[in-house]
Backbone bond lengths (Angstrom), bond angles and torsions (degrees), N, CA, C in turn:
res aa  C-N    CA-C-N  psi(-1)  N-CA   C-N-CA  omega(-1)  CA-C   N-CA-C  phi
1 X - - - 1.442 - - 1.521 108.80 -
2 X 1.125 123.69 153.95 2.062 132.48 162.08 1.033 91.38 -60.68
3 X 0.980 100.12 139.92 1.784 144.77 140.22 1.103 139.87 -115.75
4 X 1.168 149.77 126.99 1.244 161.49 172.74 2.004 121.27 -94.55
5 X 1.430 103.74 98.03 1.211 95.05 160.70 1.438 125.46 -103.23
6 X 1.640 128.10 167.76 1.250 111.43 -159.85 1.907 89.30 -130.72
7 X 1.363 124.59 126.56 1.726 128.23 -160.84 1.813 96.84 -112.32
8 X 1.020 109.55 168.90 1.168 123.90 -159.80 1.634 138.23 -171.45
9 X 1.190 119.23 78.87 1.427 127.14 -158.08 1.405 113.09 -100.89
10 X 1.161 130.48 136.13 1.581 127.15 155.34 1.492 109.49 -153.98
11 X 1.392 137.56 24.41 1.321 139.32 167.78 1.654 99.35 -121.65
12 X 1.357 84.31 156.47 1.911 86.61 159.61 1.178 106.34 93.12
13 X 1.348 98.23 -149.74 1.905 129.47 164.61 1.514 95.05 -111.99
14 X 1.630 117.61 83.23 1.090 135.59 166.99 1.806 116.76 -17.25
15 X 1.239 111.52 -65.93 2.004 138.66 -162.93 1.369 80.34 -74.10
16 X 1.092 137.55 -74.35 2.006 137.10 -178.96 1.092 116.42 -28.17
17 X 1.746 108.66 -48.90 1.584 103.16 -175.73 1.522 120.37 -84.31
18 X 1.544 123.33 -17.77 0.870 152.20 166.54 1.981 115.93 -61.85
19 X 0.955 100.72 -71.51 1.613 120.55 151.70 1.305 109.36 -16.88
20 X 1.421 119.29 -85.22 1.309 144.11 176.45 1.353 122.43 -49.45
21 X 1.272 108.00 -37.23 1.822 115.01 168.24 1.607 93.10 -70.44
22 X 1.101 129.92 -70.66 1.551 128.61 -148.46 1.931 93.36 -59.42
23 X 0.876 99.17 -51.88 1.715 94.94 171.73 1.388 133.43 -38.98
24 X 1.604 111.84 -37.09 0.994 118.36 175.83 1.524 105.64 -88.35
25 X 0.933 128.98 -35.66 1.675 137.19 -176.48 1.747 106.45 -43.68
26 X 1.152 138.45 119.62 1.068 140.05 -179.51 1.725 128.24 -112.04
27 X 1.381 105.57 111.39 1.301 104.43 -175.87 1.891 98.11 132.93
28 X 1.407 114.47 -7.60 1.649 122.37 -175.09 1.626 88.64 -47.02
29 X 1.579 85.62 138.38 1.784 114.65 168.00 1.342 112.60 -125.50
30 X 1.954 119.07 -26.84 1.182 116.55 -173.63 1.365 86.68 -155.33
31 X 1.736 96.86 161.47 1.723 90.29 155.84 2.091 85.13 -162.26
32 X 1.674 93.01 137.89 1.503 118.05 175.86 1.730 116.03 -35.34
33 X 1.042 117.50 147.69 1.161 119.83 150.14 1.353 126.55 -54.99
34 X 1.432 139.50 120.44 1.671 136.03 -159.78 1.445 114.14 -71.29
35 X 1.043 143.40 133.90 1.632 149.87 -141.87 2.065 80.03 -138.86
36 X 1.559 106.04 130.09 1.836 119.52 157.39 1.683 75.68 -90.68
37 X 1.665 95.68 149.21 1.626 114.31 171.10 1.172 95.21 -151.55
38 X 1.355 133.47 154.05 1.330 159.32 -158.81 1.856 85.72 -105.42
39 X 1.795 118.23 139.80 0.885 121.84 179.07 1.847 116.65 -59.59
40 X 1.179 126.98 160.39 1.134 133.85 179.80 1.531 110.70 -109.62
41 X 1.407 128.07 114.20 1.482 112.58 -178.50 1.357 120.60 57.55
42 X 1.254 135.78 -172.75 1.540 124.63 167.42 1.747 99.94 116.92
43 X 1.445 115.69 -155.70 1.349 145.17 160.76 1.758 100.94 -92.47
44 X 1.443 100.13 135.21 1.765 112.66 168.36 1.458 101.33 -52.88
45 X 1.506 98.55 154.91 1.677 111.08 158.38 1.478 92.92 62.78
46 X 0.967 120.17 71.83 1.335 123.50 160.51 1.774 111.96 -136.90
47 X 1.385 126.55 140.10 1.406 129.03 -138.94 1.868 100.45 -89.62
48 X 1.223 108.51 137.03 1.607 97.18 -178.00 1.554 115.90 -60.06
49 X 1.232 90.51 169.45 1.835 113.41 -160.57 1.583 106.01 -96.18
50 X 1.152 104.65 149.86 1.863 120.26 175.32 1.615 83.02 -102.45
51 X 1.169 112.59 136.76 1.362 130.46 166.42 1.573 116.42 -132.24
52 X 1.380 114.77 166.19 1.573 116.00 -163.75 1.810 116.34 153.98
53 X 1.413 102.86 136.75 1.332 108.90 -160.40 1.672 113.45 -107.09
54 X 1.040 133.12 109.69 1.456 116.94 -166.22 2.021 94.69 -111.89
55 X 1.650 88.36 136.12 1.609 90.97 -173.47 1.700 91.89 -109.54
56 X 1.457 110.58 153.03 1.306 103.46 -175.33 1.794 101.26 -155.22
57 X 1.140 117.89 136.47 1.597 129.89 -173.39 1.319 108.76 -64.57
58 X 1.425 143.30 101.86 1.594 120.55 -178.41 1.370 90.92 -148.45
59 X 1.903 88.61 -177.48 1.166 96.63 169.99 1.472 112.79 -139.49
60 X 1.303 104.90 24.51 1.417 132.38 157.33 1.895 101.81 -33.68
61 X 1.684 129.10 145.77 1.009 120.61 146.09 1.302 130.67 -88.33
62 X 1.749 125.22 178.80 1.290 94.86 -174.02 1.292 110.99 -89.79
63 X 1.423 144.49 18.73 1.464 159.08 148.85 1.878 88.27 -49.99
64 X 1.264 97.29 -57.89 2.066 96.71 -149.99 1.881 98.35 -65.61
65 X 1.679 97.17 -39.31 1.477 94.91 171.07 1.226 128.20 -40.36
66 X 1.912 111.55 -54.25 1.284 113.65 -161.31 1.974 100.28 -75.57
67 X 1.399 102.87 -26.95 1.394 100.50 174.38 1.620 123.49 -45.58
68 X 1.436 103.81 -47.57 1.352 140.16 167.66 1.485 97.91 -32.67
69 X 1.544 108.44 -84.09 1.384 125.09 -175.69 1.330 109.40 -33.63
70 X 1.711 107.97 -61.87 1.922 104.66 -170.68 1.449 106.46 -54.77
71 X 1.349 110.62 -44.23 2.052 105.37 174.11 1.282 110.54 -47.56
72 X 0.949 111.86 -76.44 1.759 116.74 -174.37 1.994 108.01 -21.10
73 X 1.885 91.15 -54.03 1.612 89.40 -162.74 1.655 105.20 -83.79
74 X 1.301 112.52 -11.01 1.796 105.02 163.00 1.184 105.41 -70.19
75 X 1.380 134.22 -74.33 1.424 129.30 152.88 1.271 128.71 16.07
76 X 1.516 110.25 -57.22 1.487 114.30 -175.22 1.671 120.21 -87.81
77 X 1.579 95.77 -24.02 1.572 108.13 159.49 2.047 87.30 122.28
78 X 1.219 125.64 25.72 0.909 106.66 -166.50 1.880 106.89 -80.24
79 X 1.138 84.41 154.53 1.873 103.82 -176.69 1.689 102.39 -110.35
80 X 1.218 126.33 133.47 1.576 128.12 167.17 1.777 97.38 -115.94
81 X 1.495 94.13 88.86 1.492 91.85 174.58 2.085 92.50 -96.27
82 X 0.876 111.76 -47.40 1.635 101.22 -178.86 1.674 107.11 -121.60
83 X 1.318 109.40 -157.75 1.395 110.82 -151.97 1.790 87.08 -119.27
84 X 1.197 130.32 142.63 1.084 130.81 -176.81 1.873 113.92 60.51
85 X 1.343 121.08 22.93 1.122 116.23 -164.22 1.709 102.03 -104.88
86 X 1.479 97.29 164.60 1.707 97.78 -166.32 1.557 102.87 -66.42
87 X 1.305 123.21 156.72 1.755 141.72 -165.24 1.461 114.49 -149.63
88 X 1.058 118.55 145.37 1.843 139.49 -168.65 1.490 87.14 -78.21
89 X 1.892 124.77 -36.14 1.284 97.93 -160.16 1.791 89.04 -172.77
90 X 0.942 99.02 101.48 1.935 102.49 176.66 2.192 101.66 -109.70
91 X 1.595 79.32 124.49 1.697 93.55 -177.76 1.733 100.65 -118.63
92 X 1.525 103.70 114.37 1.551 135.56 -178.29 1.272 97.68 -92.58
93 X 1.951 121.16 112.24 1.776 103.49 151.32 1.573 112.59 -83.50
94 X 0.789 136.13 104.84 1.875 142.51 -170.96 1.526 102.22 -68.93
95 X 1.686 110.23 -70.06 1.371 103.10 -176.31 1.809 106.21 -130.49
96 X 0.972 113.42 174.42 1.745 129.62 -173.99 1.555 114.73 -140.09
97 X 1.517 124.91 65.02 1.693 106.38 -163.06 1.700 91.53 69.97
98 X 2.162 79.75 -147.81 1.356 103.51 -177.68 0.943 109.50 -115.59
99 X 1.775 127.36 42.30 1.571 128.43 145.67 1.391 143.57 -16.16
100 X 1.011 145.98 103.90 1.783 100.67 158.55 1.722 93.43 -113.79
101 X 1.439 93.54 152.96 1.529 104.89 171.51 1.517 94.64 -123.84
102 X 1.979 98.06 153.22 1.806 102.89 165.17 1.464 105.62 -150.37
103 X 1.278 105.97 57.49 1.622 108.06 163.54 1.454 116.87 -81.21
104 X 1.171 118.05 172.46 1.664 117.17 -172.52 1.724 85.88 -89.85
105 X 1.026 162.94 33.39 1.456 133.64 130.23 1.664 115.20 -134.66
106 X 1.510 115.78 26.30 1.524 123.63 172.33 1.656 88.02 -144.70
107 X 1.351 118.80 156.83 1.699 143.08 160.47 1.461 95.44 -161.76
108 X 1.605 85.46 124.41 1.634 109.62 -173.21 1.660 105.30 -142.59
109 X 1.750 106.90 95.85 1.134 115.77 42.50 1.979 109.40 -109.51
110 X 1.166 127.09 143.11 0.798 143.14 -173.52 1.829 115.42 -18.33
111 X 1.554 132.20 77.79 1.232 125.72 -141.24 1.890 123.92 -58.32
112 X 1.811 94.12 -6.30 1.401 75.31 -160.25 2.086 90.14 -130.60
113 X 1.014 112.39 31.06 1.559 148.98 158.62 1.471 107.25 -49.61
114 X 1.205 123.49 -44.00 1.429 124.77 177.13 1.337 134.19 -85.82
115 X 1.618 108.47 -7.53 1.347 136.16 176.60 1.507 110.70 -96.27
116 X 1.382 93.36 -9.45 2.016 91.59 -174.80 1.768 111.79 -128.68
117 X 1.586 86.03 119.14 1.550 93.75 -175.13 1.507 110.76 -51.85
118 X 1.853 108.01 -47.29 1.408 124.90 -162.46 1.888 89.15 -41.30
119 X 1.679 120.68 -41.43 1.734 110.37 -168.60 1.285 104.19 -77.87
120 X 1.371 105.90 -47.18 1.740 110.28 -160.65 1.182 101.94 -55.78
121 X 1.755 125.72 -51.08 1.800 102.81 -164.35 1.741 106.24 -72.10
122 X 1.204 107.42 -25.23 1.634 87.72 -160.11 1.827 95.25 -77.42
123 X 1.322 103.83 -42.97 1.755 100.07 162.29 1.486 130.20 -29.05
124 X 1.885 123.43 -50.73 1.237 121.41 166.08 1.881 121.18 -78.75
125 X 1.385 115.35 9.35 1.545 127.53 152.08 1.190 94.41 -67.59
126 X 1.297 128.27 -60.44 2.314 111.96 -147.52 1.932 71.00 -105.57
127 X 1.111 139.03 -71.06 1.552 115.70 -139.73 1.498 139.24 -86.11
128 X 1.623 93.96 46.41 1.910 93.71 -172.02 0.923 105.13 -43.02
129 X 1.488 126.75 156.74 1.225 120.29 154.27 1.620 125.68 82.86
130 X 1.771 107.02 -16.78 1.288 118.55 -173.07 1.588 114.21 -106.16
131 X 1.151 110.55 -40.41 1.342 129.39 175.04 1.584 103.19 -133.40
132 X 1.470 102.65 138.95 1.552 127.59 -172.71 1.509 104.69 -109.92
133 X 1.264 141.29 77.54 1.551 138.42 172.24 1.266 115.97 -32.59
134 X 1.689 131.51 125.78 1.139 131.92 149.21 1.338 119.00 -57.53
135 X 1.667 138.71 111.12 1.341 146.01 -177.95 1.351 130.74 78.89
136 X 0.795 125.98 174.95 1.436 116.80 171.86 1.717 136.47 -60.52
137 X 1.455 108.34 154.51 1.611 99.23 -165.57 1.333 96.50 -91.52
């Protein structure tokens, strides 16, 4: 089935950590054009974000995805010292097919995906036809 993950850089050597996730990701069919985005929420003064959507054919669940995701962002060296705070490498599962999940540590499709341009534009690059955006991009 598609999937949609949603990547996310603002520490580091941004394109490296980014790079390096999509490499490891298995099953890539596409991946977005990279979007700079101004941080969302967080601590002030924090450096804009590389953003980018990689869609990939699997049959991964979205449990194995998000598993996926936490590797990737240990991998990249990421630290969760606060909540919205800048990261080497933040891995979003957005969508799964036509899933929905609602456990307290996965929501699929990704609940708050529709509020953020940084997902939606690189999302309508890989998902004509797959996802329909509420409002304008």
């Amino acid at each position: 089935m598609r999937a949609y993950l949603g990547l996310g850089s603002n520490l580091g050597d941004r394109r490296a950590s980014l790079r390096a996730a999509i490499a490891a990701i298995p099953d890539v069919v596409a991946v977005s054009p990279v979007y700079e985005t101004e941080p969302v929420g967080g601590p002030p003064d924090q450096s804009p974000y590389l953003n980018l959507v990689v869609a990939l054919e699997t049959e991964l669940t979205p449990r194995e995805l998000l598993e996926l995701a936490h590797h990737l962002e240990e991998a990249a060296g990421r630290v969760r010292a606060e909540r919205n705070g800048p990261r080497t490498l933040d891995v979003d599962v957005l969508l799964v097919g036509d899933l929905s999940v609602h456990e307290p540590d996965l929501v699929v499709p990704h609940p708050r995906m529709w509020q953020r341009r940084f997902v939606l534009a690189p999302l309508a690059d890989l998902a004509e036809g797959d996802v329909r955006p509420l409002g304008p991009l």
